[in-house]
DSSP file (Angstrom, degrees, kcal/mol; ACC not computed):
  #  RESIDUE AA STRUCTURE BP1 BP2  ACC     N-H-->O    O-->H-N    N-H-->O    O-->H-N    TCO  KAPPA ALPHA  PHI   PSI    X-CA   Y-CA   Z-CA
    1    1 A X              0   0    0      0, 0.0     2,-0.4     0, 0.0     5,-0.1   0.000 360.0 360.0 360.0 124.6  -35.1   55.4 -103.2
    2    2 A X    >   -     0   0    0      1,-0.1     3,-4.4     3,-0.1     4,-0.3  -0.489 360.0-114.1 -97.8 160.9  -38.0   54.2 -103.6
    3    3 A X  T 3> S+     0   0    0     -2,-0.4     4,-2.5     1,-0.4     3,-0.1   0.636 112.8  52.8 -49.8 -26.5  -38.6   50.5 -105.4
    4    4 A X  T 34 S+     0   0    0      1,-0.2    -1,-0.4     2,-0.2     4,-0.2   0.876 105.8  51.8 -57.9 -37.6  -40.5   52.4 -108.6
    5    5 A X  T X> S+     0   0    0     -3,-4.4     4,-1.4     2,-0.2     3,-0.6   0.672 104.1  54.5 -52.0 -31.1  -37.9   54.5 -109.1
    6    6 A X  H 3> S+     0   0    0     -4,-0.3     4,-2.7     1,-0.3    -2,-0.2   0.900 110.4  49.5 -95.6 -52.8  -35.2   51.6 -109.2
    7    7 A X  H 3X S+     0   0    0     -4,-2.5     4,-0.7     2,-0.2    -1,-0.3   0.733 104.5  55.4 -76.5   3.9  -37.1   50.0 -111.8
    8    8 A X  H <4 S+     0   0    0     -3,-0.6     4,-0.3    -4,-0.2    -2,-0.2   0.770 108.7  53.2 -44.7 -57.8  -37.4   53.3 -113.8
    9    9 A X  H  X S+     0   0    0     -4,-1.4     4,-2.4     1,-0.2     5,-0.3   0.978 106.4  49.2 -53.5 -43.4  -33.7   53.2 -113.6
   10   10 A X  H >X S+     0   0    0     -4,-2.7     3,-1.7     1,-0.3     4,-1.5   0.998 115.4  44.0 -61.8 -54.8  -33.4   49.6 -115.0
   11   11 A X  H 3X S+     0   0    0     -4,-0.7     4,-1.5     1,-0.3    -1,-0.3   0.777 108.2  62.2 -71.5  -4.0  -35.9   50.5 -118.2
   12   12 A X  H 3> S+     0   0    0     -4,-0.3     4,-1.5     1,-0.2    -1,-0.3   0.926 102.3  41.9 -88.4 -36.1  -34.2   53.4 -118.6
   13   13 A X  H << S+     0   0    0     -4,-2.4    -2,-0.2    -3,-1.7    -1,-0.2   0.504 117.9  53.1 -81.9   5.3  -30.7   51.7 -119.3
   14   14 A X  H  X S+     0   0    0     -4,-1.5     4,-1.7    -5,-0.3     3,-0.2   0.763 107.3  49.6 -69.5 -52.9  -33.0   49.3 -121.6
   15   15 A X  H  X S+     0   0    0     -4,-1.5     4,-2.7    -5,-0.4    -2,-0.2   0.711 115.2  47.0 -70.4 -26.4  -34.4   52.3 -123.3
   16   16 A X  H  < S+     0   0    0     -4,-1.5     4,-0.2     2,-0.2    -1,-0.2   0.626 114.4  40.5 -85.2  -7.1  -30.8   53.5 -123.9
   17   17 A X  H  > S+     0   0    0     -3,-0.2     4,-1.6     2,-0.2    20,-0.2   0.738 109.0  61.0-106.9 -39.0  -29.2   50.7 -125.1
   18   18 A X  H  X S+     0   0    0     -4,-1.7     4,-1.7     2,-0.2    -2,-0.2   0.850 103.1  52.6 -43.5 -51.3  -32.2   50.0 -127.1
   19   19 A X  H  < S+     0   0    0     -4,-2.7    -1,-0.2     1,-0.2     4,-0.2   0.836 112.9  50.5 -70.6 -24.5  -31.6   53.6 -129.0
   20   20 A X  H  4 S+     0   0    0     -4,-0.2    -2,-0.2     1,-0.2     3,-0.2   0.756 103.0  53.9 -76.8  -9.2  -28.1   52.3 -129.6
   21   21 A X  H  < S+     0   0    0     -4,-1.6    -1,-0.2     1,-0.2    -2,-0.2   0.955 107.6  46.9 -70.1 -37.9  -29.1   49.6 -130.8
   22   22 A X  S  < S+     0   0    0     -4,-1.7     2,-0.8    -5,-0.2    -1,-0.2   0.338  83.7 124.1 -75.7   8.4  -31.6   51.2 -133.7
   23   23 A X        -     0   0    0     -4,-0.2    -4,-0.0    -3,-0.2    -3,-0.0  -0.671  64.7-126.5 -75.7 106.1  -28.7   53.4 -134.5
   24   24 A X        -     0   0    0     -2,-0.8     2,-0.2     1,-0.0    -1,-0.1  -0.203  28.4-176.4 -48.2 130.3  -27.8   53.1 -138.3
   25   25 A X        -     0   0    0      8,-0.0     2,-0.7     2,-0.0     5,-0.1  -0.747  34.6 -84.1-123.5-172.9  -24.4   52.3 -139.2
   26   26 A X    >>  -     0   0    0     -2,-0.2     3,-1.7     1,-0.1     4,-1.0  -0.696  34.5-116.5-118.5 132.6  -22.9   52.0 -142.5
   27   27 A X  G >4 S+     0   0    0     -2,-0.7     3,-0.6     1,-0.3     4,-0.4   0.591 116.2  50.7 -37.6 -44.4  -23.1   48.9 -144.4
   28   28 A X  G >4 S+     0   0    0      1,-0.2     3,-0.6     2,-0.1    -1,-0.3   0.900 116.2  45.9 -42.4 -48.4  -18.9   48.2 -144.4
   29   29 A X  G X4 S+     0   0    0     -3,-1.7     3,-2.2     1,-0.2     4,-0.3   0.610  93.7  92.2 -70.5 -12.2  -19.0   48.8 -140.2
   30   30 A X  G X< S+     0   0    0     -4,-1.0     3,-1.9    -3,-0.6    -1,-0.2   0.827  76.5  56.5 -62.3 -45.6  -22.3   46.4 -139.8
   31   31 A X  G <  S+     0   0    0     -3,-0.6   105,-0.8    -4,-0.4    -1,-0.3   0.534 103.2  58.7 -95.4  16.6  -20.7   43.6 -139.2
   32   32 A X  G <  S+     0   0    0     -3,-2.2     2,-1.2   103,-0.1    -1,-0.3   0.568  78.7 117.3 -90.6  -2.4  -18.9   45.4 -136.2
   33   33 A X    <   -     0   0    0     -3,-1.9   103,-0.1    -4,-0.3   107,-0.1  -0.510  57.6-129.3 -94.4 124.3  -21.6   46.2 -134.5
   34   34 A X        -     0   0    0     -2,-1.2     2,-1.2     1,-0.1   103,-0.1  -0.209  20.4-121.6 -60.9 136.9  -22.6   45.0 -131.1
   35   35 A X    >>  +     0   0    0    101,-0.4     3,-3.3     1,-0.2     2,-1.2   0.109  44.6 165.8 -34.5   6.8  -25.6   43.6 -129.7
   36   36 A X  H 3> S+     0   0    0     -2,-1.2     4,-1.4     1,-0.3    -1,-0.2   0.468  75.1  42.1 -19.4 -28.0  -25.6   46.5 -127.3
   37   37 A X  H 3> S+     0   0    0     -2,-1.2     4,-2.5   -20,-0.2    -1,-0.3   0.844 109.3  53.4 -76.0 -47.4  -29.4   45.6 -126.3
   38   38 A X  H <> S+     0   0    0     -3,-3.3     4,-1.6     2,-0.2    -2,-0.2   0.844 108.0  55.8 -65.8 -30.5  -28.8   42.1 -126.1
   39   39 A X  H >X S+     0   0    0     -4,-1.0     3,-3.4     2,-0.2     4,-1.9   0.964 113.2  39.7 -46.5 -88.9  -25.6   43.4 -123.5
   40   40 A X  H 3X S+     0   0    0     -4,-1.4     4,-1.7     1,-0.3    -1,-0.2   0.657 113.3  61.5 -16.6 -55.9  -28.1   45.3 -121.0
   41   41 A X  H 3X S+     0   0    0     -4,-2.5     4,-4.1     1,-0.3    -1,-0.3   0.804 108.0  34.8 -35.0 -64.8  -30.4   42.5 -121.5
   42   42 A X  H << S+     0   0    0     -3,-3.4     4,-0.5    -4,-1.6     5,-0.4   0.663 112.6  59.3 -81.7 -21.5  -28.2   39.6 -120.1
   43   43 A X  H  X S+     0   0    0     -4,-1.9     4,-2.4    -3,-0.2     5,-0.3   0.902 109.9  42.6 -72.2 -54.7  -26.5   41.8 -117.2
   44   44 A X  H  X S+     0   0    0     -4,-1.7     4,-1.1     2,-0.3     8,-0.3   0.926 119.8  50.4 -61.4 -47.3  -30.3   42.6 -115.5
   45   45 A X  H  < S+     0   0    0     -4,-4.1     7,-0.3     1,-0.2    -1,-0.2   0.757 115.8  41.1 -20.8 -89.1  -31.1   38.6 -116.3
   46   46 A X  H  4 S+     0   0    0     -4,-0.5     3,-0.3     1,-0.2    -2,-0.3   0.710 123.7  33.0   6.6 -93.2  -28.2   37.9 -114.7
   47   47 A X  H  < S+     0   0    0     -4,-2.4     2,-0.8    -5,-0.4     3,-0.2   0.944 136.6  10.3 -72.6 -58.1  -28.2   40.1 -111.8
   48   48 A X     X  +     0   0    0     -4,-1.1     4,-1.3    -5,-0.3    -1,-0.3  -0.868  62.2 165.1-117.6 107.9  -32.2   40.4 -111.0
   49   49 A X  T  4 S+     0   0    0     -2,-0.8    -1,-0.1    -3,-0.3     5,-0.1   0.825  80.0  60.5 -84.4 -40.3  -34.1   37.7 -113.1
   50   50 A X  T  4 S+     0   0    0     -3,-0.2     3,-0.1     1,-0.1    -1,-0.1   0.733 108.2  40.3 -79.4   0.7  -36.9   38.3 -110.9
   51   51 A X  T  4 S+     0   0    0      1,-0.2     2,-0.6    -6,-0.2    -1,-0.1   0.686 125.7  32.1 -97.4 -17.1  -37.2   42.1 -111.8
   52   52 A X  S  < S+     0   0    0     -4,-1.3    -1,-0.2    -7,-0.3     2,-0.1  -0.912  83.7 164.9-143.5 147.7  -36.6   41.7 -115.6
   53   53 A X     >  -     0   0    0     -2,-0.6     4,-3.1    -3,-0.1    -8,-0.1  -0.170  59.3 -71.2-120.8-157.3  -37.9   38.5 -116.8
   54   54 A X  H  > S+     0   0    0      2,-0.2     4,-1.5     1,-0.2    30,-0.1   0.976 126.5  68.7 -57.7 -43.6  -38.8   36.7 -120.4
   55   55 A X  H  > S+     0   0    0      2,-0.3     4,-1.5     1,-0.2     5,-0.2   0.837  99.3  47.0 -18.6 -85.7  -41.9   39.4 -120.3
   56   56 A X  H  > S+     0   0    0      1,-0.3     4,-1.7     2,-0.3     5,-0.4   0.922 112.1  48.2 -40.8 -81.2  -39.4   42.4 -120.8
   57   57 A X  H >X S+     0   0    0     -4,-3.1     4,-2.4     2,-0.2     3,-1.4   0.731 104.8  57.4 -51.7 -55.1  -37.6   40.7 -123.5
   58   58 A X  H >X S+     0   0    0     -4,-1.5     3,-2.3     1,-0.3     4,-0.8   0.814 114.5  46.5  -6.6-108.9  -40.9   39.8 -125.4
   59   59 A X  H 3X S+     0   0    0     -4,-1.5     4,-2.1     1,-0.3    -1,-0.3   0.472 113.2  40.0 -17.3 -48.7  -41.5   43.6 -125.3
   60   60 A X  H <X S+     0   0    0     -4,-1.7     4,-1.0    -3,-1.4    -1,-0.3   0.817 110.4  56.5 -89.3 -21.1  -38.5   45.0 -126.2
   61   61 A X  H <X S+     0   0    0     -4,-2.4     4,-1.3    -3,-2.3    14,-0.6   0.851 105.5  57.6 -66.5 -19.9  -37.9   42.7 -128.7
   62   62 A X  H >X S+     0   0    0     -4,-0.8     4,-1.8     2,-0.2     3,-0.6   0.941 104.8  49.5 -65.3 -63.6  -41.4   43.8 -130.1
   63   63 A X  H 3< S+     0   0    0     -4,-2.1    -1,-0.2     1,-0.2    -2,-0.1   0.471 104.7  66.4 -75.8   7.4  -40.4   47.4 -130.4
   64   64 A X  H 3X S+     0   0    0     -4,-1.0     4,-2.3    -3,-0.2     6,-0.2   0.715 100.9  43.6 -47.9 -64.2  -37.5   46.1 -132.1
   65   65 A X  H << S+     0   0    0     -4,-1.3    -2,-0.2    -3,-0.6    -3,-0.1   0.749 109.3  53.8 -63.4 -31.3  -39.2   45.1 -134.6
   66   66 A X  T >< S+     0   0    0     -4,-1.8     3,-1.3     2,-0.1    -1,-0.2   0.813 110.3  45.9 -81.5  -8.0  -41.0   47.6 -134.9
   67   67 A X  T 34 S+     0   0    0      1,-0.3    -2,-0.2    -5,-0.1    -1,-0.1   0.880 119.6  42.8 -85.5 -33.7  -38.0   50.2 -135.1
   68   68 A X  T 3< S-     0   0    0     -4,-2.3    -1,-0.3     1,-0.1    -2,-0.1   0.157 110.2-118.7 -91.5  27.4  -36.1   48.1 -137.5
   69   69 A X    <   +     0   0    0     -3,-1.3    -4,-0.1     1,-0.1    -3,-0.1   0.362  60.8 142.4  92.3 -46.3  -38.7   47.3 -139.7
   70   70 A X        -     0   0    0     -6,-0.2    -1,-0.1     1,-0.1     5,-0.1  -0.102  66.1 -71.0 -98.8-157.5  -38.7   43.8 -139.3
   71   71 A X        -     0   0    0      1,-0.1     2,-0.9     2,-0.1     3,-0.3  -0.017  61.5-115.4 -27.9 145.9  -41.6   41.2 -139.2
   72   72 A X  S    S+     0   0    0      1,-0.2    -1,-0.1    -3,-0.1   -10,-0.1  -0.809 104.4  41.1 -83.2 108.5  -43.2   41.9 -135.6
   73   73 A X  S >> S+     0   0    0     -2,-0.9     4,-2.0   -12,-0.2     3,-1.2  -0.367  95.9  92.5 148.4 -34.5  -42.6   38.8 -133.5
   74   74 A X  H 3> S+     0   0    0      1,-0.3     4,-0.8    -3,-0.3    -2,-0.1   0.595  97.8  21.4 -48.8 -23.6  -39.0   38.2 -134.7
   75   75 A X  H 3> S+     0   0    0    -14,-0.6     4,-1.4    -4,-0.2    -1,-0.3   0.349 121.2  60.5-113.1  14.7  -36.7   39.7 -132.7
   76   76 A X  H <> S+     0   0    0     -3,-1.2     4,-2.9   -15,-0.3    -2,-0.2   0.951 112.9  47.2 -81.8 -57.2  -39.6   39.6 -129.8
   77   77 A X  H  X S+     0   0    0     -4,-2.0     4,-1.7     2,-0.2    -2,-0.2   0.933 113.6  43.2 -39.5 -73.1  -39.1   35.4 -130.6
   78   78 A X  H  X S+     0   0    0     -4,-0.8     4,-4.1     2,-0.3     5,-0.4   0.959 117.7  47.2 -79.2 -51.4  -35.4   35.3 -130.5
   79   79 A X  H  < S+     0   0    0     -4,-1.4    -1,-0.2     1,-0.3    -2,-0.2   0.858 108.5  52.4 -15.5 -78.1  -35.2   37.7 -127.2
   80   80 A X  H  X S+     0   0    0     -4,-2.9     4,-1.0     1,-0.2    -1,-0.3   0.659 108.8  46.8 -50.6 -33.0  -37.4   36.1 -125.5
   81   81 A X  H >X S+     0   0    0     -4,-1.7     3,-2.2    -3,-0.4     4,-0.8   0.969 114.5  49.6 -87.7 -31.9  -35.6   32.6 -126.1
   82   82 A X  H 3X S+     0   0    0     -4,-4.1     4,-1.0     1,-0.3    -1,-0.2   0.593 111.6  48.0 -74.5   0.7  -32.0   34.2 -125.1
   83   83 A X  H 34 S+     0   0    0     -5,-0.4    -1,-0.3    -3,-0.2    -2,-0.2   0.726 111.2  51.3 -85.8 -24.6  -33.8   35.7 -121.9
   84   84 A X  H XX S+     0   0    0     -3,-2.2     3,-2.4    -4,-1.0     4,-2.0   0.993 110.5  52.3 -73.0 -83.5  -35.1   31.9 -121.6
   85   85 A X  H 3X S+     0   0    0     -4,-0.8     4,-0.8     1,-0.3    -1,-0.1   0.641 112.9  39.9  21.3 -87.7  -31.3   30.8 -121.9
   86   86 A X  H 3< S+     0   0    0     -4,-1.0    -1,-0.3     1,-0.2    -2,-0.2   0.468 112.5  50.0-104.0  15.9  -29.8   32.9 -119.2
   87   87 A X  H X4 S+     0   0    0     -3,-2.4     3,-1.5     2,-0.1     4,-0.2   0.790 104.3  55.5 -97.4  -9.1  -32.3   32.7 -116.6
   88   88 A X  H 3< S+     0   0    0     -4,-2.0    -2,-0.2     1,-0.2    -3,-0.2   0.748 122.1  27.8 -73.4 -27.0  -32.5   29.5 -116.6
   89   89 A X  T 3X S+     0   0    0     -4,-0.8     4,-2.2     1,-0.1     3,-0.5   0.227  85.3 127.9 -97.0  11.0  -28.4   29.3 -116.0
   90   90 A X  H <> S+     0   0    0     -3,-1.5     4,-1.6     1,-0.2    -2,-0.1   0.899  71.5  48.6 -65.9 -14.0  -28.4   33.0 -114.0
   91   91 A X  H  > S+     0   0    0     -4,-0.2     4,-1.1     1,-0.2    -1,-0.2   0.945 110.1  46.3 -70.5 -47.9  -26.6   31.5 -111.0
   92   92 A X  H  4 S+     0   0    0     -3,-0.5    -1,-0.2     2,-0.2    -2,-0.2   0.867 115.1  52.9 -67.4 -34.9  -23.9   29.8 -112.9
   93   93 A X  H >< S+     0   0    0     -4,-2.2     3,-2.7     1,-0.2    -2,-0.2   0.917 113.7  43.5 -20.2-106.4  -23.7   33.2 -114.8
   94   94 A X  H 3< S+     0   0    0     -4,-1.6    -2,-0.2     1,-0.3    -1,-0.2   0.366 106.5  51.8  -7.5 -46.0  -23.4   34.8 -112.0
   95   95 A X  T 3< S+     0   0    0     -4,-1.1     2,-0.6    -3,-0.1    -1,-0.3   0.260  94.3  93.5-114.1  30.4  -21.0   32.9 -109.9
   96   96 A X  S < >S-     0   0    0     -3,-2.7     5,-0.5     1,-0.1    -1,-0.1  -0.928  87.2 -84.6-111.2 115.1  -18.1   32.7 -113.0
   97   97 A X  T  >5 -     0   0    0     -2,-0.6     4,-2.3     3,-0.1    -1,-0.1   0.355  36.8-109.5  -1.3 144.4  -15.2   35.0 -113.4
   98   98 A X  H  >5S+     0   0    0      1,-0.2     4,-2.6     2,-0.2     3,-0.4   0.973 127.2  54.1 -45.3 -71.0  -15.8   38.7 -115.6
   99   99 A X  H  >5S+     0   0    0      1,-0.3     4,-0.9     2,-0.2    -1,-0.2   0.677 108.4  37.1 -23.4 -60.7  -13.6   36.6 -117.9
  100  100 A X  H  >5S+     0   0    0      2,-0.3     4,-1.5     1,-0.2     3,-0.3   0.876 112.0  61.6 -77.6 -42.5  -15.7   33.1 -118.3
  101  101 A X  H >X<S+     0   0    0     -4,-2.3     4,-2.5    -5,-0.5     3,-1.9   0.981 103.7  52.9 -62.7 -46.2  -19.2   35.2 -118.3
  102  102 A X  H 3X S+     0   0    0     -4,-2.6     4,-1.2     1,-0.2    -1,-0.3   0.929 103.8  53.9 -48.9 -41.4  -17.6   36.9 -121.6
  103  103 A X  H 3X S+     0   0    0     -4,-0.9     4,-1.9    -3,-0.3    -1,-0.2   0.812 107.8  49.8 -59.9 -20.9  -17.1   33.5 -123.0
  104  104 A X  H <X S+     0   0    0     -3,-1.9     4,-3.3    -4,-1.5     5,-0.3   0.966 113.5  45.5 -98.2 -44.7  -20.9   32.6 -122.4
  105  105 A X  H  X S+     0   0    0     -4,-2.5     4,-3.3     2,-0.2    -1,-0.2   0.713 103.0  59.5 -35.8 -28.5  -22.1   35.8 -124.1
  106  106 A X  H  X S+     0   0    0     -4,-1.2     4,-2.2    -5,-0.3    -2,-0.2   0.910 114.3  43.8 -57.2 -61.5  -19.6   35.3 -127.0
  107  107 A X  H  X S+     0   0    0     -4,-1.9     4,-3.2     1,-0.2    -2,-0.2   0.937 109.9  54.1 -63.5 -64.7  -22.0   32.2 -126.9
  108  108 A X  H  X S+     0   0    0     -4,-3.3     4,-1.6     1,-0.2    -1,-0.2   0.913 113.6  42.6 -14.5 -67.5  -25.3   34.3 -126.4
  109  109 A X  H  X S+     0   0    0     -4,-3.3     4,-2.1    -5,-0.3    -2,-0.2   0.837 107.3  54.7 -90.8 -12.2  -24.5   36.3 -129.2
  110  110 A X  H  X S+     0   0    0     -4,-2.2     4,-0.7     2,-0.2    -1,-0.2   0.846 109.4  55.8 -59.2 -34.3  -23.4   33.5 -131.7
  111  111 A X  H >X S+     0   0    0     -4,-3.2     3,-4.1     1,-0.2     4,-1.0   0.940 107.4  45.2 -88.8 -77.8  -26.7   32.0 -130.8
  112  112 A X  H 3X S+     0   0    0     -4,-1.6     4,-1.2     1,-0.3    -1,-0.2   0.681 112.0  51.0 -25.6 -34.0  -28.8   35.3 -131.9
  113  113 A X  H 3X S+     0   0    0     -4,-2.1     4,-1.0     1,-0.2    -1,-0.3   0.825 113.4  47.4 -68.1 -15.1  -26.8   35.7 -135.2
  114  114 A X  H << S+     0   0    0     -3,-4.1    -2,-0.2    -4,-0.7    -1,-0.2   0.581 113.5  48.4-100.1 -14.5  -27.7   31.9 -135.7
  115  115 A X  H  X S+     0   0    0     -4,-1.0     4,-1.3     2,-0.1    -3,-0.2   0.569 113.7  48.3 -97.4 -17.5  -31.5   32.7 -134.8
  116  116 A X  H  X S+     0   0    0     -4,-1.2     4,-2.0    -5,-0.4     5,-0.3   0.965 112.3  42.7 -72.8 -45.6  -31.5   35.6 -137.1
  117  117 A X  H  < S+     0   0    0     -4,-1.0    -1,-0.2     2,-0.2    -2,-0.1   0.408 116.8  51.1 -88.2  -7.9  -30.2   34.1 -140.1
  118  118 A X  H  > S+     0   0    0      3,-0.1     4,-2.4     2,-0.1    -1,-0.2   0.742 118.7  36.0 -95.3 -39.7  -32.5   30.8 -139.4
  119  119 A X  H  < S+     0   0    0     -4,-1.3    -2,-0.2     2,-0.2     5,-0.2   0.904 120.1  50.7 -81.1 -19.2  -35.8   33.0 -139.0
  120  120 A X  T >X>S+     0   0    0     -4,-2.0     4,-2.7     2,-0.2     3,-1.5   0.924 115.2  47.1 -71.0 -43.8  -34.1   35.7 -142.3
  121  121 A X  T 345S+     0   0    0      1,-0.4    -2,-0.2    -5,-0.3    -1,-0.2   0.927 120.2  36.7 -74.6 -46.1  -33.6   32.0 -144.2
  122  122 A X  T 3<5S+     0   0    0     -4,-2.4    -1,-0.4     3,-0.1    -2,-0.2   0.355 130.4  34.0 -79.0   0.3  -37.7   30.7 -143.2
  123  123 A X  T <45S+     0   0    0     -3,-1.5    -2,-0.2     3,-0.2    -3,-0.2   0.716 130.7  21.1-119.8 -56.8  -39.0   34.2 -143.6
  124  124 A X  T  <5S-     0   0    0     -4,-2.7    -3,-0.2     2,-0.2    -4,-0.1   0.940  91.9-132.0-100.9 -73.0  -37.6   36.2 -146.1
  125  125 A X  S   <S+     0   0    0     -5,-1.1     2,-0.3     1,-0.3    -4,-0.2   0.347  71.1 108.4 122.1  18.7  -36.1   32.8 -148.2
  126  126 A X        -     0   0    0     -6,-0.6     2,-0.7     2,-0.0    -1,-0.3  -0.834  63.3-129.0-123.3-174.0  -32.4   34.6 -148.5
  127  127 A X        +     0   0    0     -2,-0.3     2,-0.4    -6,-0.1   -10,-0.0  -0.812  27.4 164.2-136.3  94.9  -28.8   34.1 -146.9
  128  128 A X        +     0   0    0     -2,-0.7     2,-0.3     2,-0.0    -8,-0.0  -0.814  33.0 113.6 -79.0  73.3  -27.0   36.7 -145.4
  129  129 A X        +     0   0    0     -2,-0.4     2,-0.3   -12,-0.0    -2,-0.0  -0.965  31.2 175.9-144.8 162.1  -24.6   35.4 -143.6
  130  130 A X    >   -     0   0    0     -2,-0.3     3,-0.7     1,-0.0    -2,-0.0  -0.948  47.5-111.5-149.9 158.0  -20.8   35.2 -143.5
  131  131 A X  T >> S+     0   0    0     -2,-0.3     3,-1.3     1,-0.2     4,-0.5   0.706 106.8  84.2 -78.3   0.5  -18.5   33.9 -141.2
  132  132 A X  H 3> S+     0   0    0      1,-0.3     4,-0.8     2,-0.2    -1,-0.2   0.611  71.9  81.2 -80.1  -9.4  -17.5   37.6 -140.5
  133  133 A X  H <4  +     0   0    0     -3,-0.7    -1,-0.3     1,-0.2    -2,-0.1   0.254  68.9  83.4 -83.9  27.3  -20.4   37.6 -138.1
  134  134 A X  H X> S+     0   0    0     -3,-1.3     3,-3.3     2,-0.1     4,-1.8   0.742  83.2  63.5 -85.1 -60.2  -18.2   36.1 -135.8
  135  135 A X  H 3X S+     0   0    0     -4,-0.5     4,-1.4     1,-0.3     5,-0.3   0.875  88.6  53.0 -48.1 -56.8  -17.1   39.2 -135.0
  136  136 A X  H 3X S+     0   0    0   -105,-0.8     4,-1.9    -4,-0.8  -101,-0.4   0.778 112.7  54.4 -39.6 -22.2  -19.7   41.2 -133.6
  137  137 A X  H <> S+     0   0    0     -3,-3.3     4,-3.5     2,-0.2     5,-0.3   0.935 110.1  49.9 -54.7 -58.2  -19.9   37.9 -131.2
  138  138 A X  H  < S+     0   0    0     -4,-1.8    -2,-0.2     1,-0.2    -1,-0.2   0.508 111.5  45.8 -58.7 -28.6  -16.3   38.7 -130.7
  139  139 A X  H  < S+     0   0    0     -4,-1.4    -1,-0.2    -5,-0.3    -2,-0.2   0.819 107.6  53.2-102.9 -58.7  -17.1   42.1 -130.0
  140  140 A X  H >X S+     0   0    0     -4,-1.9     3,-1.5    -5,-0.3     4,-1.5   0.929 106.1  58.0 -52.6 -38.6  -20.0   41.6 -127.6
  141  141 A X  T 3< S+     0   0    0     -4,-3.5     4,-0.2     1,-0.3    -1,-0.2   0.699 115.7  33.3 -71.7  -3.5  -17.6   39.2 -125.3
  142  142 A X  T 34 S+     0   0    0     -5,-0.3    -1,-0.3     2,-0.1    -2,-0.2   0.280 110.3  66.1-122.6  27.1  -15.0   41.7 -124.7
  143  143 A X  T X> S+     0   0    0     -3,-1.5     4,-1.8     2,-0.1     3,-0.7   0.614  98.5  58.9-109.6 -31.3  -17.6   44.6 -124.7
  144  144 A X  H 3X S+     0   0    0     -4,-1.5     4,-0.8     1,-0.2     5,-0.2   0.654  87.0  67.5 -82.7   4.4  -19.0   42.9 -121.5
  145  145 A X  H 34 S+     0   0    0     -4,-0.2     4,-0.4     1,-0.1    -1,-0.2   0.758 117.1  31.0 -60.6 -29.9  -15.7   43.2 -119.6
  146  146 A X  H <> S+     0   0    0     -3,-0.7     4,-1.1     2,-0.1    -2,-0.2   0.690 123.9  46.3-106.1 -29.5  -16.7   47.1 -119.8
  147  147 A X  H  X S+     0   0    0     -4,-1.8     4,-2.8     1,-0.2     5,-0.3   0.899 103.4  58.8 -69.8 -85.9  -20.6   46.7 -119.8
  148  148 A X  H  X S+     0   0    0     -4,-0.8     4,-0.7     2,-0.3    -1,-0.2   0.755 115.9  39.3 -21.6 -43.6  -21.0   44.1 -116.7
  149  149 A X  H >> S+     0   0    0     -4,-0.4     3,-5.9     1,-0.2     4,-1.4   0.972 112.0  52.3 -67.7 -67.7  -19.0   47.0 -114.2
  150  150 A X  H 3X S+     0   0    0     -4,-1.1     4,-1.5     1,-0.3     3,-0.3   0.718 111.9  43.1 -60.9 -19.3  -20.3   49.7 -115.4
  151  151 A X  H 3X S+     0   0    0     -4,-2.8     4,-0.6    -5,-0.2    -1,-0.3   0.598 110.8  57.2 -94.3  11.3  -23.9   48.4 -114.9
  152  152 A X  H <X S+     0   0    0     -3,-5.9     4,-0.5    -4,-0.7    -2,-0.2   0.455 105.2  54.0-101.7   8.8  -23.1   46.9 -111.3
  153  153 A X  H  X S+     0   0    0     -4,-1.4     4,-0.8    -3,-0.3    -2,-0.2   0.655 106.7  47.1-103.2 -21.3  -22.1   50.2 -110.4
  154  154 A X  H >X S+     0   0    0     -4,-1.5     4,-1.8    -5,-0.3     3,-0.5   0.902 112.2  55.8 -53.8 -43.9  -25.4   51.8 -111.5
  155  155 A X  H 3<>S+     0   0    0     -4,-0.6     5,-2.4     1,-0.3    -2,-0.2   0.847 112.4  37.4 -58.4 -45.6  -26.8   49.2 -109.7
  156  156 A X  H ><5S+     0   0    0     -4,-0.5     3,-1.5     3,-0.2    -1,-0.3   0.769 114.3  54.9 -65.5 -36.7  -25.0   49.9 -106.5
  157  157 A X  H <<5S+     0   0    0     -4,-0.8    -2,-0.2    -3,-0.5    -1,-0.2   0.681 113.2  36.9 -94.0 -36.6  -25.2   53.2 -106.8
  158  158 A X  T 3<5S-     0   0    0     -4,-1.8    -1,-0.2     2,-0.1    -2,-0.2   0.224 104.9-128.1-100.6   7.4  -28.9   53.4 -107.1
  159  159 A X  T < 5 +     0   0    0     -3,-1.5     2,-0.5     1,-0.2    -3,-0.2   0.900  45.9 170.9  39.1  46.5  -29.1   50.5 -104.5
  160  160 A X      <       0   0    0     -5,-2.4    -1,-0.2    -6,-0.2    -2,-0.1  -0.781 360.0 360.0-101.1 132.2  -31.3   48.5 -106.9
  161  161 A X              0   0    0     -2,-0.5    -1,-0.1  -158,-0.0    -2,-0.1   0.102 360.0 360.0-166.7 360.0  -32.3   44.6 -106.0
């Protein structure tokens, strides 16, 4: 396969995770809902930083904003610094138990609910927040025990490096 194609596959599970992300759900479920974007996001860090970099987050966080609506540069902002985040650690990522990695996503996504509700709180001027946004944290760290395989077995599968 060649090396265009393998990064077609990656932006494709970007673009797929991306429509789940934009997916409405119903104001009681919200605050279950996972970062699914943020997931994809941190395995490709993780696994190739040097084929998707801060760039790529900057980008999708841009067409984030534009799918949800909000300001353009906010979730382009907050991406980009959680792409900053774990490439800058991707080796120590990388070389800790399925287990531990969850714990630092748990971390990941605590730090995006805390970058939303700081740029919602300068922006907009309200607070919407609860401690019940723990959960979706909660949600993402045991959603990458299942995420993290299945995308190193696309990965394998498609020989992509």
């Amino acid at each position: 396969m060649r090396a265009r194609n393998r990064i077609i596959i990656i932006w494709m599970t970007l673009l797929i995770g991306l429509c789940l992300q934009i997916i409405p759900w119903s104001e009681s479920y919200n605050i279950f809902k996972p970062h699914i974007l943020i997931l994809i996001f941190a395995y490709w860090l993780i696994a190739l930083p040097h084929r998707v970099g801060i760039g790529t987050a900057f980008v999708f966080g841009a067409i984030m904003d534009l799918c949800t609506g909000s300001i353009l540069g906010t979730h382009a902002l907050i991406y980009s610094f959680i792409a900053y985040l774990l490439v800058f650690k991707f080796q120590l990522i990388l070389n800790l138990a399925l287990w531990q990695q969850s714990f630092i996503i748990f971390g990941v996504s605590v730090c995006y609910n805390l970058l939303v509700f700081l740029l919602q709180v300068s922006i907009y001027h309200t607070i919407t927040i609860s401690p019940l946004i723990l959960i979706s944290s909660c949600i993402d760290g045991l959603l990458w025990i299942v995420i993290y395989p299945f995308l190193r077995l696309i990965r394998q599968s498609f020989a992509i490096n």
